[in-house]
C-alpha positions as CSV (number, residue, x, y, z in Angstrom):
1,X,22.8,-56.1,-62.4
2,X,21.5,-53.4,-64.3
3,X,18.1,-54.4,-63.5
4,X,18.6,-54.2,-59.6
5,X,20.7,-50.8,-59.9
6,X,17.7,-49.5,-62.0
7,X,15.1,-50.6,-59.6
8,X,17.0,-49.2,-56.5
9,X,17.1,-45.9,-58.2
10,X,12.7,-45.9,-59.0
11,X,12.6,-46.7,-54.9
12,X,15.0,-43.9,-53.8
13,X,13.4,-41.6,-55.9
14,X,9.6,-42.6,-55.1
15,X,10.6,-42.3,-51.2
16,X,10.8,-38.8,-51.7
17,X,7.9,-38.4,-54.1
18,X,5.4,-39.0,-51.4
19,X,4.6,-36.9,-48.3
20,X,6.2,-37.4,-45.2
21,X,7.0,-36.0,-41.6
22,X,9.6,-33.6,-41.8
23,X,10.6,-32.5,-38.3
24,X,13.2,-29.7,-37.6
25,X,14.0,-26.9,-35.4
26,X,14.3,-23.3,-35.5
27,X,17.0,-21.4,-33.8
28,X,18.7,-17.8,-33.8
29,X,22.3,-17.8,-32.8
30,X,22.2,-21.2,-31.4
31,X,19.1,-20.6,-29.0
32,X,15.4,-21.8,-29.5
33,X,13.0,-19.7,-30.8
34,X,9.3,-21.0,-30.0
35,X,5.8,-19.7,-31.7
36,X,7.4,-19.4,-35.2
37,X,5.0,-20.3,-38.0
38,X,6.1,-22.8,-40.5
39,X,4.1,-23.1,-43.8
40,X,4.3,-25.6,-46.3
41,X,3.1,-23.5,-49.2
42,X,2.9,-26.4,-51.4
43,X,0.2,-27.8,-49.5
44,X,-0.9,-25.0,-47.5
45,X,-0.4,-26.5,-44.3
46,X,0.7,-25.5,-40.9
47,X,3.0,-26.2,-37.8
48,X,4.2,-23.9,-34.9
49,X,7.6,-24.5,-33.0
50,X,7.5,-25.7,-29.7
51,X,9.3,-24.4,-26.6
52,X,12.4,-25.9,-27.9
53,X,11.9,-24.1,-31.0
54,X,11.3,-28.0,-32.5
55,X,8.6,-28.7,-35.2
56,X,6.8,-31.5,-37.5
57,X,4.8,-30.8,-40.5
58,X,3.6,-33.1,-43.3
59,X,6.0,-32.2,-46.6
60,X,7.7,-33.7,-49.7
61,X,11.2,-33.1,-52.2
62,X,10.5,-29.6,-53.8
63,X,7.7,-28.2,-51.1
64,X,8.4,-25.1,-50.4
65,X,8.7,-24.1,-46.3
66,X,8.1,-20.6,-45.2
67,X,9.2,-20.0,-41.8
68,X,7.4,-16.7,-40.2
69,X,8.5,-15.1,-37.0
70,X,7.2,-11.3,-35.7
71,X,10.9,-10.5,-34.4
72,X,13.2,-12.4,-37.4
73,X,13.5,-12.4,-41.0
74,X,11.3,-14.5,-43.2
75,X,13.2,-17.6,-44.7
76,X,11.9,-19.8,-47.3
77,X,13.5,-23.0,-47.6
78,X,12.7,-25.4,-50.9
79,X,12.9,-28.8,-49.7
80,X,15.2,-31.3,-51.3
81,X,15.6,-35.3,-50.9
82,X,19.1,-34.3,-49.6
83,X,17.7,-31.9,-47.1
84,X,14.6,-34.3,-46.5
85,X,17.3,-37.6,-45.9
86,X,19.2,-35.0,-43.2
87,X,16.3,-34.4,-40.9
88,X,16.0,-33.2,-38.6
89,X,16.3,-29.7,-40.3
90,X,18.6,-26.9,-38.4
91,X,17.0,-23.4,-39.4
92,X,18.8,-20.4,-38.4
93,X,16.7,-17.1,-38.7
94,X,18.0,-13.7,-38.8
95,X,17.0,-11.2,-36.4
96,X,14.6,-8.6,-37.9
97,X,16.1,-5.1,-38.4
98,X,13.5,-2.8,-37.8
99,X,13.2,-5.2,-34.4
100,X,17.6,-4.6,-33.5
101,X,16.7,-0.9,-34.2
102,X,14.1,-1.3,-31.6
103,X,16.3,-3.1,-29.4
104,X,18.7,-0.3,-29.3
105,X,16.5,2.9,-29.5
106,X,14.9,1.3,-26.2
107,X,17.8,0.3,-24.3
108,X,19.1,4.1,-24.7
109,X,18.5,6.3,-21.8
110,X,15.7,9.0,-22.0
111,X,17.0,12.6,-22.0
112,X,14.8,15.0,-19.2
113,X,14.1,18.1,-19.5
114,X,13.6,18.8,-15.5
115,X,16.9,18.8,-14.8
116,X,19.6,21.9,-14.6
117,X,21.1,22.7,-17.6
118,X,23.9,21.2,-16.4
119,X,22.6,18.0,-15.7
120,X,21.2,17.9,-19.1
121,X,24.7,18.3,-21.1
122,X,26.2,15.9,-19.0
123,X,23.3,13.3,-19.7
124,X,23.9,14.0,-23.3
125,X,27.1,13.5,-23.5
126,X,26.8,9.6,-21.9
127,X,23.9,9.4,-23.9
128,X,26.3,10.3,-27.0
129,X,29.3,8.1,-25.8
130,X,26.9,5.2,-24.9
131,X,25.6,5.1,-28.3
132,X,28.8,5.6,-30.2
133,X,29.9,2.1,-28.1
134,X,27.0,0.4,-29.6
135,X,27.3,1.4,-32.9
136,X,30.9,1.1,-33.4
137,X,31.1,-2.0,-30.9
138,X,29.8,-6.0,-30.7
139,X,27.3,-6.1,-27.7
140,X,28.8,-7.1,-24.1
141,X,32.3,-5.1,-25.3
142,X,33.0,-2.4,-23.1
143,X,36.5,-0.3,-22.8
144,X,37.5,3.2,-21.2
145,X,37.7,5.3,-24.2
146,X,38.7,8.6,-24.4
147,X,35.0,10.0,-24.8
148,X,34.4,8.3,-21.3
149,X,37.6,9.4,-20.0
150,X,36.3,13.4,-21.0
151,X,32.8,12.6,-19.4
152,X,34.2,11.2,-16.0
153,X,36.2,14.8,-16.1
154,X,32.8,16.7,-16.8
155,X,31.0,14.7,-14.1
156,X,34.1,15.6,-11.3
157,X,34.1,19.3,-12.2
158,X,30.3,19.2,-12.4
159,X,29.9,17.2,-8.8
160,X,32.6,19.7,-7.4
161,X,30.2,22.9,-8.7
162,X,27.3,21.2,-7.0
163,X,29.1,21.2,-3.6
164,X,30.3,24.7,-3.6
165,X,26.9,25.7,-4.5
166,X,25.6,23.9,-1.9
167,X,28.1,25.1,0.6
168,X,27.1,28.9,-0.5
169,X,23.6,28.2,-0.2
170,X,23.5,26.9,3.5
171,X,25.8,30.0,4.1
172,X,22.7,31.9,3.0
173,X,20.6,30.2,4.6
174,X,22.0,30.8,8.2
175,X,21.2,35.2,8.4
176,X,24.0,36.8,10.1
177,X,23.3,38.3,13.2
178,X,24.7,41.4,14.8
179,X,27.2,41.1,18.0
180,X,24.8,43.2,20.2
181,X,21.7,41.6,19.0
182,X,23.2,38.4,20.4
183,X,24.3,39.2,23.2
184,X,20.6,41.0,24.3
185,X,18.8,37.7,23.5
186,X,21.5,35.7,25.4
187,X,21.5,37.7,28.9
188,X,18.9,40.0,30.3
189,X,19.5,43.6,31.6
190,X,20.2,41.9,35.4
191,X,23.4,40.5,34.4
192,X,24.7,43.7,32.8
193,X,24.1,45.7,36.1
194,X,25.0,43.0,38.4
195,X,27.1,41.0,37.0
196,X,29.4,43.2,34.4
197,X,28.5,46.1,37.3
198,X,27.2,48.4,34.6
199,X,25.0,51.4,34.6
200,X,21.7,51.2,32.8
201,X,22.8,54.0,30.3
202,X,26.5,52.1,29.6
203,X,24.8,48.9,28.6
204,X,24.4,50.1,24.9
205,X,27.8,51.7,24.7
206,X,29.5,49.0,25.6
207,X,27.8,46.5,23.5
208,X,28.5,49.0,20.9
209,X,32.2,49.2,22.4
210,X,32.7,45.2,21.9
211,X,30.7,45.0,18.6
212,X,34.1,47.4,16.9
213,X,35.9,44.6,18.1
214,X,36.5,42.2,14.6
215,X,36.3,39.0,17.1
216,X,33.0,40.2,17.7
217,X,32.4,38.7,14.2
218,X,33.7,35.5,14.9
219,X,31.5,35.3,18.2
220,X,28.7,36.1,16.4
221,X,29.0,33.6,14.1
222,X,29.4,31.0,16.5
223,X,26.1,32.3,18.2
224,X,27.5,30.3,21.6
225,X,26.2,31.3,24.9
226,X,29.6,30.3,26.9
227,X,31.7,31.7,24.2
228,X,29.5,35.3,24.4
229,X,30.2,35.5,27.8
230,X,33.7,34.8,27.8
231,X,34.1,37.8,25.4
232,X,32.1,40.3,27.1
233,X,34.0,39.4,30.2
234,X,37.3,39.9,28.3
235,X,36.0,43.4,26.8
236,X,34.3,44.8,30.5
237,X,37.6,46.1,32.1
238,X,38.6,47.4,28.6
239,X,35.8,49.6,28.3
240,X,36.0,50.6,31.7
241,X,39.5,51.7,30.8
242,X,37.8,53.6,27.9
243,X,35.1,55.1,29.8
244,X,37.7,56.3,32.5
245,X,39.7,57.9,29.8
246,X,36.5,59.9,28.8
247,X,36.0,61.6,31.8
């Protein structure tokens, strides 16, 4: 009995003296991860994962296994009879750190320096918030925070500036234009003699006589032909009036 028990024991232990295929696969939380080197240093051989992040290489009990990857830790992994009987091998890598302080830096907005100043702060402070959140925060975590809560306030004010600037600007943009200079480029000298039965001399006075006139303003403003006429009309028997009183 002793005999067989010791003879079982030489097998077992020869099985694993001698080189065999070890196949495995490499993943990073739970997903594949393909083109990663795996060196047997022992023997100086090579293997590369597949797609499926599944290799083979040619190894024995107490070969050493390096497992090199540009974007995770290296991993070393001494090979055991245990380990060797429990094929195929699961080996988790660790994602580089200089490659998650990539990861971040690159998915953080750009600040320009094109914009207003006010679009700049206001890019800051997201900037700011955005990367307090990942910092502070798991990935794919989001919440309405108080920081957010401030910028949404910044961004209403800011948006609300914008329009009234916008609004004062196209004011600018349209010149304002005298009452009499209107109403010479809307009607020639004809339809103050004929029509408004003025004399050639009373045709200035009496735009000057309606220009007084604060609707005149409003008119103006409106630069409308009907709405011109309508006024002059309503202001030609009160100048008469005046002129009358004059005499």
């Amino acid at each position: 009995m002793k005999v067989k028990l010791l003879s079982a024991l030489i097998l077992f232990t020869s099985q694993f003296s001698f080189s065999q295929t070890i196949k495995g696969k490499v993943v990073f939380n739970n997903y594949a991860i393909p083109k990663v080197e795996v060196v047997n240093s022992s023997t100086k051989t090579l293997a590369v994962s597949d797609a499926n992040g599944e290799f083979s290489i040619i190894a024995k009990a107490n070969d050493i296994l390096v497992f090199v990857s540009k974007e995770h830790e290296l991993k070393k992994i001494t090979l055991t009879p245990e380990t060797i009987s429990n094929t195929p091998l699961i080996v988790e890598l660790s994602l580089n750190a200089e490659e998650l302080n990539e990861v971040l830096i690159t998915n953080t907005p750009a600040i320009t320096l094109s914009a207003a100043p006010e679009v700049e702060q206001v890019q800051r402070d997201e900037i700011a918030a955005d990367r307090a959140d990942k910092i502070l925060k798991p990935l794919m975590i989001d919440d309405l925070n108080i920081n957010k809560g401030l910028n949404i306030m910044r961004i209403g004010g800011f948006v609300a500036s914008l329009l009234k600037k916008e609004k004062e600007e196209v004011k600018k943009a349209v010149p304002e234009i005298e009452f009499s200079t209107l109403a010479k480029n809307s009607y020639d000298q004809k339809f103050y003699l004929k029509t408004l039965k003025l004399q050639a001399d009373e045709i200035e006075l009496f735009l000057q006589f309606c220009e007084a006139d604060p609707k005149s303003k409003i008119v103006a403003a409106n630069n409308n032909t009907l709405s011109t006429m309508d006024f002059l009309f309503s202001k030609i028997t009160e100048f008469k009036k005046f002129a009358a009183s004059k005499k």
